[in-house]
C-alpha positions in Angstrom: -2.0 16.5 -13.7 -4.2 14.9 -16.0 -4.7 11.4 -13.9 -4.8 13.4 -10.5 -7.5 15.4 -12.0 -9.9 12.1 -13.1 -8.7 10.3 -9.8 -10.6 14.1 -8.1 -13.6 13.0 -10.5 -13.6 9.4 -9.4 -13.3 10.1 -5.9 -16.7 12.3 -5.7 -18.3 10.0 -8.0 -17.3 6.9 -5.2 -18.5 8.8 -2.7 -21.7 9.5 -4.0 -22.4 6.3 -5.0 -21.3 4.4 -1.4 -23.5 7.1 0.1 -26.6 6.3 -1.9 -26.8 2.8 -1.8 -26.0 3.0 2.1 -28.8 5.2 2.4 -31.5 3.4 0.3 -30.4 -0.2 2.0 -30.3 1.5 6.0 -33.6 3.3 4.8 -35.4 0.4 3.2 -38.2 -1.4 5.1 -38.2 -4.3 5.6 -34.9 -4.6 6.0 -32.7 -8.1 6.7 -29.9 -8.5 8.9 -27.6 -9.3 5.5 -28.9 -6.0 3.9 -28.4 -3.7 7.6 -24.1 -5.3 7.5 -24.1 -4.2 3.8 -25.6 -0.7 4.1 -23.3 -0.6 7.0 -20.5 -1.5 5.2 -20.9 0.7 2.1 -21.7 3.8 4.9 -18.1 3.1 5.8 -16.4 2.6 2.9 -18.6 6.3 1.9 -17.0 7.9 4.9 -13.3 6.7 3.6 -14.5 8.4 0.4 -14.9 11.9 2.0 -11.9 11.6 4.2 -9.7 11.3 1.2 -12.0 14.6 -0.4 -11.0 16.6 3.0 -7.6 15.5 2.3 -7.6 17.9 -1.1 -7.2 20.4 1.4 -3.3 21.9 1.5 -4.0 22.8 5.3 -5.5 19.4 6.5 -2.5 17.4 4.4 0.1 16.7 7.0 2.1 13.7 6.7 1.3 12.4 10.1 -2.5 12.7 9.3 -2.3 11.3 5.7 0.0 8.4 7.4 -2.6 7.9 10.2 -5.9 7.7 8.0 -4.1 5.0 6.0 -4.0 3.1 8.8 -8.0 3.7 9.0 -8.4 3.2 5.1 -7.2 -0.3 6.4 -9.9 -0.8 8.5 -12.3 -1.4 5.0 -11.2 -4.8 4.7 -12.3 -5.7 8.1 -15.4 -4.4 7.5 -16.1 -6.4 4.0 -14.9 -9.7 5.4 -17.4 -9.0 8.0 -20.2 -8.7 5.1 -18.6 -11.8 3.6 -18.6 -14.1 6.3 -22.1 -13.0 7.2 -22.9 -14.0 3.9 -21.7 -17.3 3.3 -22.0 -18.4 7.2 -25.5 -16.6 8.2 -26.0 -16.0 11.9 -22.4 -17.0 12.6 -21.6 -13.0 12.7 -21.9 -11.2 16.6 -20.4 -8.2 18.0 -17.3 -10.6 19.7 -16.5 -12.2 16.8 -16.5 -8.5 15.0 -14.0 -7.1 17.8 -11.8 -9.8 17.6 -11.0 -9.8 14.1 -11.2 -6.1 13.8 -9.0 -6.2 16.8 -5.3 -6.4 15.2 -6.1 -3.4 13.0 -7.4 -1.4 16.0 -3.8 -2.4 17.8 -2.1 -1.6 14.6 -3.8 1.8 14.4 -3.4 3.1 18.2 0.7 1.9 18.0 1.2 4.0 15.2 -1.1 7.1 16.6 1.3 6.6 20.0 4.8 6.6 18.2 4.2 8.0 14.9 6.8 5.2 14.4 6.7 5.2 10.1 8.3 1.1 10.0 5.3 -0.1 11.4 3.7 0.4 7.1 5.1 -3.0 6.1 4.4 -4.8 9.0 0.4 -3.1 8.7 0.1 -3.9 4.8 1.8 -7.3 5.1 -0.4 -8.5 8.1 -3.7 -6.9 5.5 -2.7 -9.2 2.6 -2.3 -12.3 5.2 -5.8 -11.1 6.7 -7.2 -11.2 3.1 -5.7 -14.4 2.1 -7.0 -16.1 5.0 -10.6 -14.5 5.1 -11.0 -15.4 1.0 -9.7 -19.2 2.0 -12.4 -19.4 4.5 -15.2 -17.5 2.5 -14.4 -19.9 -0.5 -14.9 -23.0 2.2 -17.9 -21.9 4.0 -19.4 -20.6 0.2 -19.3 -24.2 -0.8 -20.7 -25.4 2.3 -23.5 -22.8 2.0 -24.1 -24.1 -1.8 -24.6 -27.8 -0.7 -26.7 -26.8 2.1 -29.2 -24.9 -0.6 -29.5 -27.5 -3.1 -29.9 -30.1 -0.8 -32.7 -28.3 1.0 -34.5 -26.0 -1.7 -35.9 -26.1 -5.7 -34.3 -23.0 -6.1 -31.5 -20.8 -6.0 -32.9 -17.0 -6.7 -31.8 -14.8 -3.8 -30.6 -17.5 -2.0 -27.3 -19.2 -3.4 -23.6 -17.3 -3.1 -22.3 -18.9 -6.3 -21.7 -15.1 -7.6 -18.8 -15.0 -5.5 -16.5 -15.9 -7.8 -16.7 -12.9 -10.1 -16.5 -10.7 -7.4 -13.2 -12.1 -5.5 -10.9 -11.3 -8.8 -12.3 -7.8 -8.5 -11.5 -7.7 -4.5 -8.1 -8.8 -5.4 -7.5 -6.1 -8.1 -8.9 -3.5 -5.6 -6.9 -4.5 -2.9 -3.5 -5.0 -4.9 -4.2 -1.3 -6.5 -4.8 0.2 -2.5 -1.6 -0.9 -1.4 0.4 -0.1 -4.3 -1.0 3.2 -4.2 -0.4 3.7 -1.2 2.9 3.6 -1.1 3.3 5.1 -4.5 0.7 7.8 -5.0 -0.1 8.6 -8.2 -3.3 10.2 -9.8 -3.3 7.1 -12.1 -3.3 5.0 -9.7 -5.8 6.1 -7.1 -8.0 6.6 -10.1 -7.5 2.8 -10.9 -8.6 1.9 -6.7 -12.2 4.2 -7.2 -12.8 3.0 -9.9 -12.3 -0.6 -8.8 -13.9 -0.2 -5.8 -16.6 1.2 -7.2 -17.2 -2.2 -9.6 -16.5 -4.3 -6.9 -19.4 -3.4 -4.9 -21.9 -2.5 -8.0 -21.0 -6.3 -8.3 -21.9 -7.5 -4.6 -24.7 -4.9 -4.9 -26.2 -6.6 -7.5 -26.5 -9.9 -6.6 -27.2 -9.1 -3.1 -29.4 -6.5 -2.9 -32.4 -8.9 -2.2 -30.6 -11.5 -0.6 -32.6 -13.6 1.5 -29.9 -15.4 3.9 -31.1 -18.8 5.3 -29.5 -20.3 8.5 -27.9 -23.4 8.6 -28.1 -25.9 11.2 -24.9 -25.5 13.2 -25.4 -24.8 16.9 -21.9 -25.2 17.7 -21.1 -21.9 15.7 -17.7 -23.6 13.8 -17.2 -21.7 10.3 -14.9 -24.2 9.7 -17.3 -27.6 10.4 -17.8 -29.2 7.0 -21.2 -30.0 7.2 -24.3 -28.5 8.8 -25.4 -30.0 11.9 -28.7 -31.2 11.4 -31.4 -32.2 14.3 -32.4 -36.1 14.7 -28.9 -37.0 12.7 -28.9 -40.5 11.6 -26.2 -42.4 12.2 -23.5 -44.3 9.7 -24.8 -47.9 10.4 -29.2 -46.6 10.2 -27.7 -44.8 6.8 -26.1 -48.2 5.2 -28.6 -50.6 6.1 -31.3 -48.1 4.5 -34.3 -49.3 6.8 -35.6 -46.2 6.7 -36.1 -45.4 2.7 -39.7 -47.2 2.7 -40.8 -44.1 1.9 -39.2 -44.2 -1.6 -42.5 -45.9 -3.1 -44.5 -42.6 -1.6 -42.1 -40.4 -2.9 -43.0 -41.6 -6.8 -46.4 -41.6 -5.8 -46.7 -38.1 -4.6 -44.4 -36.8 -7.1 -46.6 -38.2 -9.9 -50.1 -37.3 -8.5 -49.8 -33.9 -6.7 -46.5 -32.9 -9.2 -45.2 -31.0 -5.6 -42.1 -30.0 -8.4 -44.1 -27.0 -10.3 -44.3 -25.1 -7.0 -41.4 -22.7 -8.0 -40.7 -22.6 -4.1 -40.6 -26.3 -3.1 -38.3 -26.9 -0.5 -37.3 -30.6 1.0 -38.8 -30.1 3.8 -42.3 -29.6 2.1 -41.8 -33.1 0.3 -40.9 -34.7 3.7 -44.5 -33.3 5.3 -46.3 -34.6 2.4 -45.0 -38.3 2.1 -44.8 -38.4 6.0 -41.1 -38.8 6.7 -38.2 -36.7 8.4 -36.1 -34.1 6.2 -33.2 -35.8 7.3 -34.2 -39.2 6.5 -35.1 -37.8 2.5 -31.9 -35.7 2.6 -29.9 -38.9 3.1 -32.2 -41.0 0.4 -31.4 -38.0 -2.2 -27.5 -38.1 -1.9 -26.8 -42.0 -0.3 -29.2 -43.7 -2.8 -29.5 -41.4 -5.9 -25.9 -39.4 -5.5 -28.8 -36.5 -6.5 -29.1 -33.3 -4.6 -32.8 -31.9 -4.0 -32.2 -29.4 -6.1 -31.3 -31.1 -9.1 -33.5 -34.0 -8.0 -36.6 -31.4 -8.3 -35.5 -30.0 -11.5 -34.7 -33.0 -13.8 -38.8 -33.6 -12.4 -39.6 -30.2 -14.0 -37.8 -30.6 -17.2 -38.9 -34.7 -17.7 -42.4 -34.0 -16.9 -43.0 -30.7 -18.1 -40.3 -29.2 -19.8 -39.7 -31.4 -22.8 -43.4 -31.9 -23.2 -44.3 -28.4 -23.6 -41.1 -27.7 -26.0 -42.4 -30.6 -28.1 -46.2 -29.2 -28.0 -47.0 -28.9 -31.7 -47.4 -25.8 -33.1 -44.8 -24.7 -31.2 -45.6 -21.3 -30.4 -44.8 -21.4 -26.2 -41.8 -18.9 -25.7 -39.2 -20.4 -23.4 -39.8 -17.9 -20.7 -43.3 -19.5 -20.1 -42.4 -22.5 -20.8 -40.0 -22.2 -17.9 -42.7 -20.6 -15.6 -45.2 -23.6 -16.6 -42.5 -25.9 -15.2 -41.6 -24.6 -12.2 -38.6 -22.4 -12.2 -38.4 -19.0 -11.0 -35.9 -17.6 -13.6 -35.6 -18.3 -17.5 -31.5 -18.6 -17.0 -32.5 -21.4 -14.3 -34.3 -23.5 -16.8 -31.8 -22.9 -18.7 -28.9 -24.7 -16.7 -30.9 -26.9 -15.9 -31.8 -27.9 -19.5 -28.4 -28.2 -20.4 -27.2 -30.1 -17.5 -29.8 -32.7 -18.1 -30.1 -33.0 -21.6 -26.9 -31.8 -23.1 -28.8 -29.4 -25.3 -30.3 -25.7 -24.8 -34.3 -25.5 -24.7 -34.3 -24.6 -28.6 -31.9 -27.1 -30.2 -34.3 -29.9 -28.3 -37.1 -28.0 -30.0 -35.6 -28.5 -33.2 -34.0 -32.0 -33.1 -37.7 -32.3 -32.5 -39.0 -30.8 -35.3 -36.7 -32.3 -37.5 
């Protein structure tokens, strides 16, 4: 009595929190297309929330109706693979794609509403964990696609970058596990265990994604599955290898070294490409052919060589690392931070004090 009492208490408390954070994103202005699927989503998943309060009802809780909104509680996964792919494939998302892959649980749904035909369960939860497995394969691809797209084209990863994923697909997992064991053993304990991991799983993806700013990749054909962007005025294999096109290396020092274009927190490759004269592609290609760099790292080993290290080793030492970070170009403290270590091998303070020593 106990557990079906806190999984009461959890429910509300679900509910109430899909249903404010649906309302403040769908109510927020300005408001991006990534944050309109989200608040969508969560609307959903609030409206899932109150079904299963109704269902505390004695007279609403038929079997045929608890049996049939199972089949709806389904339905939820559609709707956050829809949020995921938006996310790691922006602009790939339209209502026909949406209808086709919501389409088997809609079939699904209607042939058990028709024939009240109780078999069908396993068939519907085994075709959801297949669903999931595939739609986590292909978020993981396009998520790493999406990655080398932003460091190759930007300074910076705030807002932008997906690599917070991977703490929220172990929590996905757990919540979806826990929804079909519960539902086909119900137990207080257990739904308590689905709020409640439901309810972390999207403070998680609500966290990081909030503010998400989604940027469009080149890819007119629309594949999800194409392993690289396609970008306009591609060069080909034999213009790559015979490099005719890199005279702009000698510029790129140059600039670099008089205008320091790397302490604009926002830099982006294609605001290097305007200002030594030469095609985003072309630089693109220089950055991972000829230096095996990306942009993004390219830019920030700038920021820490030129300005970093100097302002760490700046005698009395007094600079905090948060403006020495901000001095250098980075938009975040924990930014400088990676990138510190990845280039030096030390944190921002033990270079300050093998420097002091």
């Amino acid at each position: 009595m106990e557990g079906i009492n806190i999984s009461y208490f959890m429910n509300g408390a679900a509910f109430m929190f899909f249903g404010y954070v649906s309302f403040r994103l769908l109510t927020h202005r300005p408001r991006s297309r990534i944050q309109r699927i989200l608040g969508l989503t969560l609307a959903f998943w609030a409206l899932l929330e109150l079904k299963d309060i109704l269902l505390y009802f004695p007279s609403l809780k038929t079997e045929r109706l608890v049996n049939s909104l199972l089949f709806i509680d389904g339905w939820a996964v559609a709707a956050c693979s829809f949020y995921l792919l938006e996310l790691t494939a922006p602009g790939w998302l339209n209502w026909k794609k949406i209808f086709l892959l919501f389409s088997p649980y809609l079939i699904f749904t209607i042939a058990y509403l028709c024939t009240f035909y109780a078999p069908i369960f396993p068939f519907y939860f085994g075709f959801i964990l297949l669903y999931s497995a595939v739609i986590v394969l292909i978020v993981t691809f396009a998520a790493r696609r999406y990655q080398r797209y932003i460091h190759n084209n930007y300074s910076y990863s705030e807002h932008i970058d997906v690599a917070w994923l991977k703490k929220a697909t172990l929590i996905l997992a757990i919540c979806l596990l826990t929804w079909v064991y519960t539902s086909i053993h119900i137990t207080g304990w257990g739904d308590t265990i689905y709020y409640i991991s439901s309810v972390v799983l999207w403070f998680v993806i609500i966290h990081y994604s909030a503010y998400q700013i989604s940027i469009p990749m080149p890819n007119k054909k629309g594949n999800l599955l194409a392993k690289e962007p396609v970008e306009e005025n591609e060069t080909t294999g034999t213009e790559q290898e015979n490099g005719s096109y890199y005279a702009f290396r000698e510029e790129l020092l140059k600039v670099m070294e008089e205008q320091q274009l790397y302490l604009n927190p926002k830099l982006t490759i294609s605001d290097v490409a305007n200002a030594i004269g030469t095609n985003r592609t072309y630089l693109s290609s220089y950055f991972n052919n000829k230096l095996n760099i990306t942009f993004y790292d390219y830019i920030n080993n700038l920021r820490i060589e030129k300005t970093g290290k100097q302002l760490l080793a700046t005698y009395p030492y007094t600079m905090n690392i948060d403006e020495i970070a901000e001095r250098s170009g980075f938009n975040s403290t924990s930014t400088f931070r990676r990138a510190f270590f990845k280039n030096t091998g030390m944190t921002p303070l033990q270079y300050r004090k093998s420097i002091q020593k």
